[in-house]
mmCIF file as gemmi writes it, N, C-alpha and C atoms, coordinates in Angstrom:
data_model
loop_
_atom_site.group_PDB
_atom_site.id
_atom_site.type_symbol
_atom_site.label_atom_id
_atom_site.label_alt_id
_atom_site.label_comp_id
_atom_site.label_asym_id
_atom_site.label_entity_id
_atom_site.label_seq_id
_atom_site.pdbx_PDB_ins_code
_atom_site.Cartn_x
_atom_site.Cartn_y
_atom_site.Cartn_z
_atom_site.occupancy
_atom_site.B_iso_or_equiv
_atom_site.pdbx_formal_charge
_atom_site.auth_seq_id
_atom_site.auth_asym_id
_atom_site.pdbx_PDB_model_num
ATOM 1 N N . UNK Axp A 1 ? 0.832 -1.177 0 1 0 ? 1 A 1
ATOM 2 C CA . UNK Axp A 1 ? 0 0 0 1 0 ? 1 A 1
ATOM 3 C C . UNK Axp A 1 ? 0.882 1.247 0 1 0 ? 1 A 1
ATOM 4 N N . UNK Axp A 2 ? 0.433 2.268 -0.531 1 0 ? 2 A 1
ATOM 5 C CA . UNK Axp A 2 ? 1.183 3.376 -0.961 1 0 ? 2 A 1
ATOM 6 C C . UNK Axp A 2 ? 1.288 4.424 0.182 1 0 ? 2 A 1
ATOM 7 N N . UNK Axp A 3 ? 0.658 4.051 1.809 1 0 ? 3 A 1
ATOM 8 C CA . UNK Axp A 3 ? 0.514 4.986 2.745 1 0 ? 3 A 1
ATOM 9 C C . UNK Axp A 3 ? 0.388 4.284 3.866 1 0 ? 3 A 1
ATOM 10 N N . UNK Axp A 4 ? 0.373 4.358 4.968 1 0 ? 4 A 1
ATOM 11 C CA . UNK Axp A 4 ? 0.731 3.676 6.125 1 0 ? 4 A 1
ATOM 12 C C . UNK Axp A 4 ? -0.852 4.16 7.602 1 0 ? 4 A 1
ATOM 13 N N . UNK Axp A 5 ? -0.993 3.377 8.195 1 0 ? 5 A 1
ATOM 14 C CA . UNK Axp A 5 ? -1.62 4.283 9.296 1 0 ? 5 A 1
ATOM 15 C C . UNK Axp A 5 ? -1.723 3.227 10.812 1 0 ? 5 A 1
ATOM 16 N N . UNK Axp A 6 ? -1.97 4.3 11.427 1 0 ? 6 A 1
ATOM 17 C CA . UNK Axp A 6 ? -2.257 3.662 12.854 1 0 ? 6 A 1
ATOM 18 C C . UNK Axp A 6 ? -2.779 2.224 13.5 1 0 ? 6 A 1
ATOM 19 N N . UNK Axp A 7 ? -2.556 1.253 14.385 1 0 ? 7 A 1
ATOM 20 C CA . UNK Axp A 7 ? -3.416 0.294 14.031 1 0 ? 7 A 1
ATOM 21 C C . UNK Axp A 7 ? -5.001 0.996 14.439 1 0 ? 7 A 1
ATOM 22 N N . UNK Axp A 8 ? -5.748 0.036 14.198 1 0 ? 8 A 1
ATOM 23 C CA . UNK Axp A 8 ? -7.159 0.411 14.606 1 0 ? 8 A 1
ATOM 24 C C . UNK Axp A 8 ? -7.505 -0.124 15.589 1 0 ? 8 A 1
ATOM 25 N N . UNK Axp A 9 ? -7.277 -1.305 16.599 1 0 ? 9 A 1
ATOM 26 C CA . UNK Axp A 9 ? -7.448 -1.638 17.981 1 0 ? 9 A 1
ATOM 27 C C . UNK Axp A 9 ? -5.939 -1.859 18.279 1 0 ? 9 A 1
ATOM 28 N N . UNK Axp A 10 ? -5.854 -2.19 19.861 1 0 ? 10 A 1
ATOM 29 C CA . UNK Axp A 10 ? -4.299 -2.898 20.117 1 0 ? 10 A 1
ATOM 30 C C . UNK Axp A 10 ? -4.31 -4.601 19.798 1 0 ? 10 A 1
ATOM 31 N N . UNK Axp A 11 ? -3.465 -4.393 19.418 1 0 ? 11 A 1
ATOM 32 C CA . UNK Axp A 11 ? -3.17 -5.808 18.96 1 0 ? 11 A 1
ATOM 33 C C . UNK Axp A 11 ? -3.444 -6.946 20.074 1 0 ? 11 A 1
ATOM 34 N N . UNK Axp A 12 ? -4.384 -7.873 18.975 1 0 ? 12 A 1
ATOM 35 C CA . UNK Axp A 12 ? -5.066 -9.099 19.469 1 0 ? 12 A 1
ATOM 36 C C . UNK Axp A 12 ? -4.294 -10.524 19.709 1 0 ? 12 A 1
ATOM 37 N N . UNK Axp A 13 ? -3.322 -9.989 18.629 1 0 ? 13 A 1
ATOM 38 C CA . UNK Axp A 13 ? -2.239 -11.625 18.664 1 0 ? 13 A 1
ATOM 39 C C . UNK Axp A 13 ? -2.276 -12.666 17.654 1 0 ? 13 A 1
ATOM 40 N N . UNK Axp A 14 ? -1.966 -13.325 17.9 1 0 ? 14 A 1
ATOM 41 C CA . UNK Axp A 14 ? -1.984 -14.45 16.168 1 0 ? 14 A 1
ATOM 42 C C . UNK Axp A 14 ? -2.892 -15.328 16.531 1 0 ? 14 A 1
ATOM 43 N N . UNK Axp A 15 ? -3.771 -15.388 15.481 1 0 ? 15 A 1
ATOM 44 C CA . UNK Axp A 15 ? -4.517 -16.473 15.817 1 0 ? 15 A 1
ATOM 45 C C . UNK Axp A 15 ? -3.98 -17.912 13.959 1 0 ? 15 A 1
ATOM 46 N N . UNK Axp A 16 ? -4.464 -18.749 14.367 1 0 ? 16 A 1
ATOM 47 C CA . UNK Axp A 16 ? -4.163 -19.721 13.677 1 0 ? 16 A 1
ATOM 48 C C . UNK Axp A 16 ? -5.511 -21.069 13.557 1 0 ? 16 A 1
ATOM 49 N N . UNK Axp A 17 ? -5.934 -21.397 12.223 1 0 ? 17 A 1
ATOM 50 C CA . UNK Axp A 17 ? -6.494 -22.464 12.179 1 0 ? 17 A 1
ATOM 51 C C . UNK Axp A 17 ? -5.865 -23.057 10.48 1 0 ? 17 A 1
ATOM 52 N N . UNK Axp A 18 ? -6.87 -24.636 10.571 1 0 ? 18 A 1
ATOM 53 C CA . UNK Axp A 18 ? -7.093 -25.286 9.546 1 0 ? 18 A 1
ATOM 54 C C . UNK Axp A 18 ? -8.331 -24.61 8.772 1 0 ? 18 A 1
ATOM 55 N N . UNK Axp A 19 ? -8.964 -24.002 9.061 1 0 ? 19 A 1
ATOM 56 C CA . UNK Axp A 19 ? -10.208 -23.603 8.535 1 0 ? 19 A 1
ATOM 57 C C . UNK Axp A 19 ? -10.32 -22.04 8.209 1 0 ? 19 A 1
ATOM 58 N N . UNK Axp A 20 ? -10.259 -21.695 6.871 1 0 ? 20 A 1
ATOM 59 C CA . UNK Axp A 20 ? -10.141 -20.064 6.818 1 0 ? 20 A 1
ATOM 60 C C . UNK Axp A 20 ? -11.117 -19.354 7.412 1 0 ? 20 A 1
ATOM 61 N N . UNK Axp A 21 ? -12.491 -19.925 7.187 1 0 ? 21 A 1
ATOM 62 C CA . UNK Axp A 21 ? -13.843 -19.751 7.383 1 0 ? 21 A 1
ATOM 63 C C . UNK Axp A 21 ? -13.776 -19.253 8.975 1 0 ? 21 A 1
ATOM 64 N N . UNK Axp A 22 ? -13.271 -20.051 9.565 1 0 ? 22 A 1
ATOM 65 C CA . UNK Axp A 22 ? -13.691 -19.864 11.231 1 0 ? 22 A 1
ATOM 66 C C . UNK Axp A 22 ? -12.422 -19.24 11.537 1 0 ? 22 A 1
ATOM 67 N N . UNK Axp A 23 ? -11.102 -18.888 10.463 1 0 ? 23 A 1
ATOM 68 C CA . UNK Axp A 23 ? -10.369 -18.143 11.542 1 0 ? 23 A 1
ATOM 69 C C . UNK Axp A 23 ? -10.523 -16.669 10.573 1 0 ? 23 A 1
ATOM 70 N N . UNK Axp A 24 ? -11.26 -16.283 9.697 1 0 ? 24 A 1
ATOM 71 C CA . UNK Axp A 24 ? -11.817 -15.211 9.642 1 0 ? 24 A 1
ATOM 72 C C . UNK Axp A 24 ? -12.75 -14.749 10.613 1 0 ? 24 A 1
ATOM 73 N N . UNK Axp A 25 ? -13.704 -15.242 10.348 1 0 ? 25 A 1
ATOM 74 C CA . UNK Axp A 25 ? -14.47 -15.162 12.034 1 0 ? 25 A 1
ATOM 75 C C . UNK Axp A 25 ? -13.933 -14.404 13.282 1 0 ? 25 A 1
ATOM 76 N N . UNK Axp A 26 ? -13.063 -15.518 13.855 1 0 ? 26 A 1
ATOM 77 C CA . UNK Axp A 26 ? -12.628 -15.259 15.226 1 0 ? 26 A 1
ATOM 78 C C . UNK Axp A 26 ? -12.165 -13.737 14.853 1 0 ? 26 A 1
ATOM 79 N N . UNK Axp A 27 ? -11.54 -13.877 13.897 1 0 ? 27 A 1
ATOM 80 C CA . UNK Axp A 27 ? -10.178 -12.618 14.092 1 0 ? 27 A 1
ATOM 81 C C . UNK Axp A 27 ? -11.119 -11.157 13.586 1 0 ? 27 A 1
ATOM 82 N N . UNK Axp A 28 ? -12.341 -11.688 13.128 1 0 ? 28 A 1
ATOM 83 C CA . UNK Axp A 28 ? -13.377 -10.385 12.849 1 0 ? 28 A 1
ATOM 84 C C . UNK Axp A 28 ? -13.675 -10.182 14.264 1 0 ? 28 A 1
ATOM 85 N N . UNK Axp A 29 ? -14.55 -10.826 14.818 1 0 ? 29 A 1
ATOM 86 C CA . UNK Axp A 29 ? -14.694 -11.015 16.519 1 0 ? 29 A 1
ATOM 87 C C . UNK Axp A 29 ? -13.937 -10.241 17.25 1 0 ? 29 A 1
ATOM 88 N N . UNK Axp A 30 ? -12.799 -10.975 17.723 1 0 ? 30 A 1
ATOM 89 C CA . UNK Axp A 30 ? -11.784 -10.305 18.072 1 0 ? 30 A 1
ATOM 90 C C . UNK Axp A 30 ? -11.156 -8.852 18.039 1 0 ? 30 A 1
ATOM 91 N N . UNK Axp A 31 ? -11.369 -8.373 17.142 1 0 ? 31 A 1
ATOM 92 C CA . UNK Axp A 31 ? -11.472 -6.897 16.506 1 0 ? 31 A 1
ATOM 93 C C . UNK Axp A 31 ? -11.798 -6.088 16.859 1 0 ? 31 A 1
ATOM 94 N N . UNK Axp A 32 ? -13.461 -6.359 16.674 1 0 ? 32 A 1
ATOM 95 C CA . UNK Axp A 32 ? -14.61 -5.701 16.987 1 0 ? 32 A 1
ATOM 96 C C . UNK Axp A 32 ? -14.745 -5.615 18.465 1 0 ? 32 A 1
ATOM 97 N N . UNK Axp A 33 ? -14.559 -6.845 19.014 1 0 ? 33 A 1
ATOM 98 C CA . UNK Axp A 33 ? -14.901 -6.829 20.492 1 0 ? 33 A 1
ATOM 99 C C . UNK Axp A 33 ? -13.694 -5.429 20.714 1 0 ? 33 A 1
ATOM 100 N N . UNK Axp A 34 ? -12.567 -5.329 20.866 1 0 ? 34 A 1
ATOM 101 C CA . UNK Axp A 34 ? -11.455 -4.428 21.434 1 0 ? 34 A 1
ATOM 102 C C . UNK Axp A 34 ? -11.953 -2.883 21.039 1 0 ? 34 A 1
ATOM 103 N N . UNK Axp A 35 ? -11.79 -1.881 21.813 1 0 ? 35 A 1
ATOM 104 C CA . UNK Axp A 35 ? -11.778 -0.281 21.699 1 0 ? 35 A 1
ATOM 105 C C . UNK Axp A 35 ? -11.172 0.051 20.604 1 0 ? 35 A 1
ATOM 106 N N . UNK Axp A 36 ? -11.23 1.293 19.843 1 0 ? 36 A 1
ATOM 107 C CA . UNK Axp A 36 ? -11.187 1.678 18.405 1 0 ? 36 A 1
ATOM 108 C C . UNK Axp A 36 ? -9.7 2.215 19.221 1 0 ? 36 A 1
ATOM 109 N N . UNK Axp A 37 ? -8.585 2.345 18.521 1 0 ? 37 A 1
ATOM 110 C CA . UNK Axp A 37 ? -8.021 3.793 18.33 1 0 ? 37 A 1
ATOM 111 C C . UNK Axp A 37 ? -8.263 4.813 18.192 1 0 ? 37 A 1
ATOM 112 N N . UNK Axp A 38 ? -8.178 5.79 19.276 1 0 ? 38 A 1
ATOM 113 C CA . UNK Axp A 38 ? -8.645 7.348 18.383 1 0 ? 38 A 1
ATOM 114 C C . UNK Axp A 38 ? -7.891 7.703 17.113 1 0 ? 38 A 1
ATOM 115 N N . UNK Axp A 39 ? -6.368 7.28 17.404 1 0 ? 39 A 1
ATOM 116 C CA . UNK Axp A 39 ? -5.842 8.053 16.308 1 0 ? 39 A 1
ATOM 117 C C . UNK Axp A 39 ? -4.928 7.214 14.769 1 0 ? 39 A 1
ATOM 118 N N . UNK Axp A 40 ? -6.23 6.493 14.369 1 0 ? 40 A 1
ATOM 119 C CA . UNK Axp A 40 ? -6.568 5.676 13.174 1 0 ? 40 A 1
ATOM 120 C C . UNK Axp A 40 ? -7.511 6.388 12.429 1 0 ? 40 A 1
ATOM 121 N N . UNK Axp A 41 ? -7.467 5.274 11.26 1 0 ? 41 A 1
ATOM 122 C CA . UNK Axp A 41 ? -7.97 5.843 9.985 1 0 ? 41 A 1
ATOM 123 C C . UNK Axp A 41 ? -10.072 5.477 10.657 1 0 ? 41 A 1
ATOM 124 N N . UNK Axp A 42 ? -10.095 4.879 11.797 1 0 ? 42 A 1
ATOM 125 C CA . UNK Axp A 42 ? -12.033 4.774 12.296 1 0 ? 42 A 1
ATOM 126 C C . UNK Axp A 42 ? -12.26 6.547 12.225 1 0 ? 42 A 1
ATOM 127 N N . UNK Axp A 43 ? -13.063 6.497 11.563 1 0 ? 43 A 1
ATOM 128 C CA . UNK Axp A 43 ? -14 7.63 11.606 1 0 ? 43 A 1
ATOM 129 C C . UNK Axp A 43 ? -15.507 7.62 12.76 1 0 ? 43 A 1
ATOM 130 N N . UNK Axp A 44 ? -15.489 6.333 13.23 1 0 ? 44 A 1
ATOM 131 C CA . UNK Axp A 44 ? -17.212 5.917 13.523 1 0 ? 44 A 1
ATOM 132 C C . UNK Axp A 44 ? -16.697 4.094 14.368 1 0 ? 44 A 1
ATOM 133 N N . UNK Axp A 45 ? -17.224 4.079 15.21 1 0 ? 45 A 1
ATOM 134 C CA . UNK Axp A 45 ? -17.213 2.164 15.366 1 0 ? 45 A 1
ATOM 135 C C . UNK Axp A 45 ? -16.337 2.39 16.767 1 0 ? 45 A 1
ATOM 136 N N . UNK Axp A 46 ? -15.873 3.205 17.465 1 0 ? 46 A 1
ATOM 137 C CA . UNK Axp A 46 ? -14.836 3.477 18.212 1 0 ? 46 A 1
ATOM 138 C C . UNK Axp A 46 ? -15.233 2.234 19.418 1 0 ? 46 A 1
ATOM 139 N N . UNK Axp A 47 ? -16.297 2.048 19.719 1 0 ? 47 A 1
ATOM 140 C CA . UNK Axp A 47 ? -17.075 1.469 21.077 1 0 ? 47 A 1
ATOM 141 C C . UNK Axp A 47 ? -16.361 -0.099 20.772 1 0 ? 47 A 1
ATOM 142 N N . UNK Axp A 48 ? -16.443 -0.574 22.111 1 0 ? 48 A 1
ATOM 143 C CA . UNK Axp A 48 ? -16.086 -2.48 21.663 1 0 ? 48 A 1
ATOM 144 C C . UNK Axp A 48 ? -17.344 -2.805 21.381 1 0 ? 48 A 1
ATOM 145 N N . UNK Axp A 49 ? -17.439 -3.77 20.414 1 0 ? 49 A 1
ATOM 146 C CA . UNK Axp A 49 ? -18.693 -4.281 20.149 1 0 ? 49 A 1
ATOM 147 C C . UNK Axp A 49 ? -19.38 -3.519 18.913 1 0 ? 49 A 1
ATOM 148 N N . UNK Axp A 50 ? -18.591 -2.828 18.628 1 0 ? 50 A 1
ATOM 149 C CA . UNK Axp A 50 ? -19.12 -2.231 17.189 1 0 ? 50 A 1
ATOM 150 C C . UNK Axp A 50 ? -18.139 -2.419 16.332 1 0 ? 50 A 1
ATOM 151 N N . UNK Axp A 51 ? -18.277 -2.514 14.918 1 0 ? 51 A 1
ATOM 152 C CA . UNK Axp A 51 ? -17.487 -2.68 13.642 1 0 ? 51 A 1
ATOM 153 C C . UNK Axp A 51 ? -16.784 -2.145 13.467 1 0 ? 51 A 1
ATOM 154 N N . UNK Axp A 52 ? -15.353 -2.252 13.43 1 0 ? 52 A 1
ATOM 155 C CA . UNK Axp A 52 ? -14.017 -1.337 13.433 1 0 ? 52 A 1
ATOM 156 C C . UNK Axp A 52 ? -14.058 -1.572 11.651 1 0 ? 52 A 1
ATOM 157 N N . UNK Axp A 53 ? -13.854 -2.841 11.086 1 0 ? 53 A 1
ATOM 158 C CA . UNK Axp A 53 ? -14.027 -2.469 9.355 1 0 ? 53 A 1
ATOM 159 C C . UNK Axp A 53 ? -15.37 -1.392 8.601 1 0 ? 53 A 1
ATOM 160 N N . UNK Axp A 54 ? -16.178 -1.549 9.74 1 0 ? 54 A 1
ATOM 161 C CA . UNK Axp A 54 ? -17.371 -0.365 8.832 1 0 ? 54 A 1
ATOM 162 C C . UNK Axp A 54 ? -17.045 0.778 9.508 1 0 ? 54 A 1
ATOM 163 N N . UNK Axp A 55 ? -16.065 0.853 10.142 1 0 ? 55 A 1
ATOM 164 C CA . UNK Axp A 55 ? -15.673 2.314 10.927 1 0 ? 55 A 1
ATOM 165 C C . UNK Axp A 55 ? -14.705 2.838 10.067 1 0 ? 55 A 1
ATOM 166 N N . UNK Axp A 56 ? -14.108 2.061 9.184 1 0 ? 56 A 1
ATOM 167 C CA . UNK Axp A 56 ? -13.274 2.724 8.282 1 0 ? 56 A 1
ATOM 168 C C . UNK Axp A 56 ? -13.649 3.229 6.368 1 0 ? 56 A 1
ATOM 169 N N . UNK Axp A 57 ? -14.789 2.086 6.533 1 0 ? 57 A 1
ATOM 170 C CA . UNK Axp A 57 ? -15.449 1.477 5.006 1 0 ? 57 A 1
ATOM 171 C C . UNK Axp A 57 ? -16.7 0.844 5.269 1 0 ? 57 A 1
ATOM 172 N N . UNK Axp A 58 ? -17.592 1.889 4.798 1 0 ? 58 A 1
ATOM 173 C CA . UNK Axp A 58 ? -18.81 2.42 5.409 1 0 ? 58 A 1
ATOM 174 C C . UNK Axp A 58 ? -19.135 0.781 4.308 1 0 ? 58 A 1
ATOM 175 N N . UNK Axp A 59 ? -19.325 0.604 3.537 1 0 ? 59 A 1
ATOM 176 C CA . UNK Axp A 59 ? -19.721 -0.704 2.44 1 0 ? 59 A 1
ATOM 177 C C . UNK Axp A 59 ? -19.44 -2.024 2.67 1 0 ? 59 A 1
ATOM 178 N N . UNK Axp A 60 ? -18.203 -2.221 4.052 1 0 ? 60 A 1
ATOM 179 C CA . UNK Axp A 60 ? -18.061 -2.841 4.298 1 0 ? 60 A 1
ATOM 180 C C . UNK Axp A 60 ? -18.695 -4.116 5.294 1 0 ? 60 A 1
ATOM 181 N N . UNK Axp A 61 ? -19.104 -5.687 4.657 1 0 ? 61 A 1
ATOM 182 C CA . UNK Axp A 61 ? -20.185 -6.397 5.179 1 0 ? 61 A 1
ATOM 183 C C . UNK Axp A 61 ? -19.068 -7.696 5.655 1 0 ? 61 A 1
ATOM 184 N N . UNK Axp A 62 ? -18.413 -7.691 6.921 1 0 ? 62 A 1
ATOM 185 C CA . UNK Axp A 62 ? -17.799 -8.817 7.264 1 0 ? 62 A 1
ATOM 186 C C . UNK Axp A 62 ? -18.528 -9.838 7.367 1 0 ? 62 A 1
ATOM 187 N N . UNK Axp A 63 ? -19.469 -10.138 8.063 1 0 ? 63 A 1
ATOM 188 C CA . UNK Axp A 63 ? -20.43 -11.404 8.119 1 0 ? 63 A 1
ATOM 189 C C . UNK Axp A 63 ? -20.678 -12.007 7.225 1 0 ? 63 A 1
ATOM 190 N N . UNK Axp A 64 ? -21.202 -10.766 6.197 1 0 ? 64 A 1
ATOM 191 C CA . UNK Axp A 64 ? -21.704 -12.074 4.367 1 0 ? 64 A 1
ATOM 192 C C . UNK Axp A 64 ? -20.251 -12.182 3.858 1 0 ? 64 A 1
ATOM 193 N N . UNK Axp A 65 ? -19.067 -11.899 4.38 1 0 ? 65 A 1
ATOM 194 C CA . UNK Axp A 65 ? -17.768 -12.825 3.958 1 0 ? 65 A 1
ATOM 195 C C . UNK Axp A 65 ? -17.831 -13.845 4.144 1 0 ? 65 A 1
ATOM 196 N N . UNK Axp A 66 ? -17.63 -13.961 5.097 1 0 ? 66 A 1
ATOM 197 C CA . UNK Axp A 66 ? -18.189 -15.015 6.694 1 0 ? 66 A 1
ATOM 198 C C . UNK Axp A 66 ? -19.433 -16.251 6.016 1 0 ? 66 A 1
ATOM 199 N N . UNK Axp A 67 ? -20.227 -15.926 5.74 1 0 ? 67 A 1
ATOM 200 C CA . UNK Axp A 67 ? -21.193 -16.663 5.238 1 0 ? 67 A 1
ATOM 201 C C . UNK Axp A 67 ? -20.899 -17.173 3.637 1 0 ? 67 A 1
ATOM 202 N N . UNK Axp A 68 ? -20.607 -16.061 2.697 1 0 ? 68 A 1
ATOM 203 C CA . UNK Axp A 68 ? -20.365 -16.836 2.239 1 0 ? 68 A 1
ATOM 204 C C . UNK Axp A 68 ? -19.086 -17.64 1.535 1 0 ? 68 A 1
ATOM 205 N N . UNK Axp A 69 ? -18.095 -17.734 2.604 1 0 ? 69 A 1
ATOM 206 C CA . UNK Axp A 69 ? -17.138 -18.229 2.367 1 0 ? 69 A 1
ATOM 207 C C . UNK Axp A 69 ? -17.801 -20.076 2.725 1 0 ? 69 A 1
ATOM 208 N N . UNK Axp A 70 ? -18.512 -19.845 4.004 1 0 ? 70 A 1
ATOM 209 C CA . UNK Axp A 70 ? -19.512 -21.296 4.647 1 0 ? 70 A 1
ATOM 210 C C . UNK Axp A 70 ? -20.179 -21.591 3.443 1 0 ? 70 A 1
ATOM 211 N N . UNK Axp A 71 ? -21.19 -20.983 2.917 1 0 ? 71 A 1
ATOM 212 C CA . UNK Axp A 71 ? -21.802 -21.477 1.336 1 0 ? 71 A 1
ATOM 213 C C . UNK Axp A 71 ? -21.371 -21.962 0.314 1 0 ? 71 A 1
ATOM 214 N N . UNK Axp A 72 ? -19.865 -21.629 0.075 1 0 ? 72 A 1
ATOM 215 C CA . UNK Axp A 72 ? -19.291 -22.074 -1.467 1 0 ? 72 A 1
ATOM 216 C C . UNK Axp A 72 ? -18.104 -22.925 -0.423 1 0 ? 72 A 1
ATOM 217 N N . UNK Axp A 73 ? -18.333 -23.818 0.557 1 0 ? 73 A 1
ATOM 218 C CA . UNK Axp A 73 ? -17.604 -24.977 0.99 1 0 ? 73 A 1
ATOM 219 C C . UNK Axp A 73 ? -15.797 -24.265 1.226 1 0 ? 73 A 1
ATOM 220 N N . UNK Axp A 74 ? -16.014 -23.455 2.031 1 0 ? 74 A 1
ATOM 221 C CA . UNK Axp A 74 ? -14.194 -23.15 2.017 1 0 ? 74 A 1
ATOM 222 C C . UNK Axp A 74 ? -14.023 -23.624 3.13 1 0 ? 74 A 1
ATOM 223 N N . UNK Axp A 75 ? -14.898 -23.927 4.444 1 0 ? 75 A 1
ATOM 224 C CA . UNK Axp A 75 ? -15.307 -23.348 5.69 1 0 ? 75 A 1
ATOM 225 C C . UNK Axp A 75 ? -16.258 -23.49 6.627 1 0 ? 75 A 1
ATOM 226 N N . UNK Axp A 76 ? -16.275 -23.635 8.064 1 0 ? 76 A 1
ATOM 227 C CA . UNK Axp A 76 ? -17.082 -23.42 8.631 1 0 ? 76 A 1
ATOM 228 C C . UNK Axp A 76 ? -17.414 -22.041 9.905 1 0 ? 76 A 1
ATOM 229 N N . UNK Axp A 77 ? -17.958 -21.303 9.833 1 0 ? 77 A 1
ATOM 230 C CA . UNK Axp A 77 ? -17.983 -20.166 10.492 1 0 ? 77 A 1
ATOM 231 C C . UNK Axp A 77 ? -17.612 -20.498 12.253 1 0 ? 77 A 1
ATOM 232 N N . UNK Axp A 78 ? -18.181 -21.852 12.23 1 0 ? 78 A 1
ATOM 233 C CA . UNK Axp A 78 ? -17.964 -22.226 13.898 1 0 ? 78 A 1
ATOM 234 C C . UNK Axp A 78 ? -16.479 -22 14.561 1 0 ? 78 A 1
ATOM 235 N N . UNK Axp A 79 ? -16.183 -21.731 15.439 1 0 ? 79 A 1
ATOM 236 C CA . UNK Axp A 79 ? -14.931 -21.621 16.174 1 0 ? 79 A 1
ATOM 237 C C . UNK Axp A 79 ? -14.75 -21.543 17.899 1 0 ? 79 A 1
ATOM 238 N N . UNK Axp A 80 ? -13.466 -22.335 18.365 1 0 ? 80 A 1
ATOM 239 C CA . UNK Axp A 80 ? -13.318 -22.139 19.176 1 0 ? 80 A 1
ATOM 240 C C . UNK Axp A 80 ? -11.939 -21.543 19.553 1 0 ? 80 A 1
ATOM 241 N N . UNK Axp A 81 ? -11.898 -20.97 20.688 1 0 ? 81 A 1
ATOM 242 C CA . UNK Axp A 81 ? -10.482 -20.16 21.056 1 0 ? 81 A 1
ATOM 243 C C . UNK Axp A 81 ? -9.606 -20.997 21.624 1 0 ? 81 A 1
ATOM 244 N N . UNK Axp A 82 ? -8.176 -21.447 21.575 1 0 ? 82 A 1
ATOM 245 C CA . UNK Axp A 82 ? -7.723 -21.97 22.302 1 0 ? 82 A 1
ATOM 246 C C . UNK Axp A 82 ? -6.17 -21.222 23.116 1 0 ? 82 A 1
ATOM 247 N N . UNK Axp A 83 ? -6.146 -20.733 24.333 1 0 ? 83 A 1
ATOM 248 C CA . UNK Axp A 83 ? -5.013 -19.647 24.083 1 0 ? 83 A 1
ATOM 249 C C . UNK Axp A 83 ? -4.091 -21.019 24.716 1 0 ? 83 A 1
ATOM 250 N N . UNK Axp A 84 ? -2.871 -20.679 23.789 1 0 ? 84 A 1
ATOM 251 C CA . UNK Axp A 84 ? -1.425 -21.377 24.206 1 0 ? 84 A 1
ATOM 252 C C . UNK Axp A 84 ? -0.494 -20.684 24.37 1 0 ? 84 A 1
């Protein structure tokens, strides 16, 4: 990318699966759950529990990724956390 910026939450950590489907998921989850950065590219979404990708990109629909990555067989949306 031709420009650089702030992260948008503090960093969550690596997550890792066999399944793209469910470790998109988590790591959308994960995201969202954590406080915005003030001083990132979020315009909007700042709260935990609100959409840090539609806080940046108003068009942006993580879930119907999510879904349909589960529909065309990549995946299953289910997940569990395991911290090591």
């Amino acid at each position: 990318m031709p420009w650089s910026d702030a992260p948008l939450v503090p960093d969550i950590g690596i997550l890792a699966s066999r399944d793209p489907v469910a470790l998109d998921h988590a790591s959308f989850d994960l995201v969202n759950a954590q406080q915005g950065m003030k001083d990132s590219a979020l315009q909007h979404h700042h709260k935990s529990g609100e959409d840090k990708f539609q806080g940046v990109w108003a068009n942006t629909a993580g879930y119907r990724q999510i879904g349909n990555g589960q529909e065309i067989g990549l995946g299953k949306a289910e997940y569990r956390l395991k911290e090591i």
